[in-house]
N, C-alpha and C positions, 0 to 999 in steps of 0.2 A: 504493500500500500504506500501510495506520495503522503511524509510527511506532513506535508503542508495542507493536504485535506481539510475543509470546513467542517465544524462542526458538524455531523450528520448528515456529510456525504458521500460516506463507504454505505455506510445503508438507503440513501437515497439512487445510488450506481445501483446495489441488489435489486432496488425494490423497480429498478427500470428494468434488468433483466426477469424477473418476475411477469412484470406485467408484458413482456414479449413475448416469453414461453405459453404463458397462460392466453394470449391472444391468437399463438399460432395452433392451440390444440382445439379452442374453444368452434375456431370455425377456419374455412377456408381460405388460402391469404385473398386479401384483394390487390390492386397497382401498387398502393403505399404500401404496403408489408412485403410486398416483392422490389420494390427501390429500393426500402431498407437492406434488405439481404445484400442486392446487389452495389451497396455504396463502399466504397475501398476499406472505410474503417475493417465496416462488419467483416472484408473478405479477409485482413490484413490479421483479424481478432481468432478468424475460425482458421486460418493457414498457422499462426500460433501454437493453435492446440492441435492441427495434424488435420483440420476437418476440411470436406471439401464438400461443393453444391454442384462441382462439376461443370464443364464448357457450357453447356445447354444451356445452362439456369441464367448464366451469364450474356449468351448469346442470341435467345428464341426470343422473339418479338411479346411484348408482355403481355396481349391479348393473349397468345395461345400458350406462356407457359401455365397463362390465369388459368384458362380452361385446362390443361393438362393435370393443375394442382386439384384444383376443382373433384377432378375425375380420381387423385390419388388420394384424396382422402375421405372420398366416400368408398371410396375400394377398401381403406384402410379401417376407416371407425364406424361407419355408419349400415355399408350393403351386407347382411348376411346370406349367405352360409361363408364363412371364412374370414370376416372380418374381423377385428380386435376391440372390443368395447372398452371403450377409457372410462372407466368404472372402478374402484377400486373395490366394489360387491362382487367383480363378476371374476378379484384373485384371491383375495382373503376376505376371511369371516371376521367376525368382532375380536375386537381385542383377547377379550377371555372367553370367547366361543371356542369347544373341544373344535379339533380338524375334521373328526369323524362326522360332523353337525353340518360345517362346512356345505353348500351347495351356492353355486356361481348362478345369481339373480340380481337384476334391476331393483336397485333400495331395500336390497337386504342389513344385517343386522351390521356393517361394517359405516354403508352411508348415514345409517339412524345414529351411530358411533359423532360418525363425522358433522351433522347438523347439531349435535348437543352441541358441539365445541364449541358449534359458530354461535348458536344462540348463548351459549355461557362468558363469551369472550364479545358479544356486541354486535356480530360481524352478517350485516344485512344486503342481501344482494337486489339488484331490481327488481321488480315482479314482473316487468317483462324476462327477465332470464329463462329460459326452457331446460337447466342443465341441470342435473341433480347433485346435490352436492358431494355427492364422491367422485363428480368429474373430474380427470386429470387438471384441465382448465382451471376447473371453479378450486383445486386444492393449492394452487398456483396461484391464484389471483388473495387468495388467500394471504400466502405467504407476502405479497407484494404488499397486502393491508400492511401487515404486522410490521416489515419492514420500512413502512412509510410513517404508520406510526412513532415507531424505533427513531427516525430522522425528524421529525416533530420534535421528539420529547428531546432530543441533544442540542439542537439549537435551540430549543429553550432552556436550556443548562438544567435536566432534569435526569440526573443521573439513574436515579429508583426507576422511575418511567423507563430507562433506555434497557435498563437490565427486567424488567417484567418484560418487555416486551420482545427483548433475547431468550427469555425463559419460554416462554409461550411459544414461539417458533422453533423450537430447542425442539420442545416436548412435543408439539404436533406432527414435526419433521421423525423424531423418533418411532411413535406410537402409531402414528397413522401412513403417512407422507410415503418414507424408508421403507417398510412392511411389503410394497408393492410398487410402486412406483420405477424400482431397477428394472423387474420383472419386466413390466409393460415396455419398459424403453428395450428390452432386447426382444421382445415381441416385434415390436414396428420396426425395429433395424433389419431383422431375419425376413420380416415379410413386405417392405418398405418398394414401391415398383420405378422409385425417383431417388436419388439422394438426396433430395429436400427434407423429407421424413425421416430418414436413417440420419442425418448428420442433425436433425431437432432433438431426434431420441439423445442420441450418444450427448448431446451439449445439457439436456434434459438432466441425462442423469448424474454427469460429471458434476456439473454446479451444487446441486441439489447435495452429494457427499460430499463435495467440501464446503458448503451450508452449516452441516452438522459439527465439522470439525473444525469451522467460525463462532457458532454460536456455541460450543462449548468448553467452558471456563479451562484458562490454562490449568493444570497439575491435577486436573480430575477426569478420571474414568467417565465417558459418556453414560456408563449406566447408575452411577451417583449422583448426577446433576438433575436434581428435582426444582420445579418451576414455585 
């Protein structure tokens, strides 16, 4: 991290990548999310980590990569037989739900998990939204709250604020977030029919584990750091 960073804005950078990932699962990109990809930064930030979008993405005129994206991620989340649902119901059961009990459903015992939180923690989404919240998206948009909250409470020099709100991202990243979330990203990389989707997973789940090993207090075991 640059020294000289503003108060609350290593968590304000997070809470931009949050709100990208959580935009590109939530729906299909449109022009502005495909200029973004293809702006030097972005290309300069994923050639960095080893990632590629590939000549095409760079070169296909952006009506047709639109539509080709279009096409790859209802291939990918939405058309069954074969698709992958970005659900975290449909990889893991509840927290302290036996395995045996286990059965992969739409707002099973893991998303009822997941909407306590939101409701215990504040976190209100629009009622136009159609996403249930153990969406990939809606877990992601999530983390972008918390992290924007985080960037709030530092520039107002509220230190207890900055660390609740490390705890809580801490804890949801563990308990829920981590649980599935890798899983699903090597689902979409393995059946991915663009590198647009394989190289969102791989960025997906890379950030996301070192999220955890950000938000957790130096000289303590992740599994002692209670919120």
């Amino acid at each position: 991290m640059v020294k000289d960073t503003p108060p609350g804005g290593e968590a304000a950078e997070r809470s931009t990548v949050y709100a990208l990932l959580s935009r590109a699962f939530l729906e299909e990109p449109d022009v502005a999310l495909i200029r973004y990809f293809r702006s030097d930064g972005v290309q300069e930030v994923l050639a960095s980590l080893d990632l590629s979008l590939g000549a095409d993405f760079v070169t296909r005129p952006e009506t047709q990569l639109q539509e080709r994206l279009a096409r790859d991620y209802a291939r990918l989340f939405l058309a069954p037989p074969g698709h992958i649902p970005p659900y975290q119901s449909f990889f893991v059961g509840g927290l302290h739900e036996p395995e045996e009990n286990f059965e992969p459903r739409l707002q099973g015992k893991a998303s009822q998990e997941v909407a306590a939180f939101y409701r215990e923690h504040g976190l209100v989404f629009p009622e136009e939204s159609a996403a249930f919240p153990d969406h990939v998206g809606v877990e992601l948009e999530a983390l972008r709250w918390l992290s924007e909250l985080e960037a709030a409470a530092a520039s107002r020099g509220e230190p207890s604020q900055v660390l609740r709100c490390r705890q809580i991202a801490g804890t949801f990243l563990r308990e829920q977030v981590l649980r599935w979330v890798p899983t699903f990203c090597e689902a979409v990389v393995g059946k991915s029919p663009s590198p647009f989707y394989a190289m969102l997973a791989q960025l997906t789940r890379s950030f996301i584990e070192s999220e955890l090993e950000e938000l957790t207090p130096c000289g303590m075991k992740q599994e002692e750091v209670h919120p």
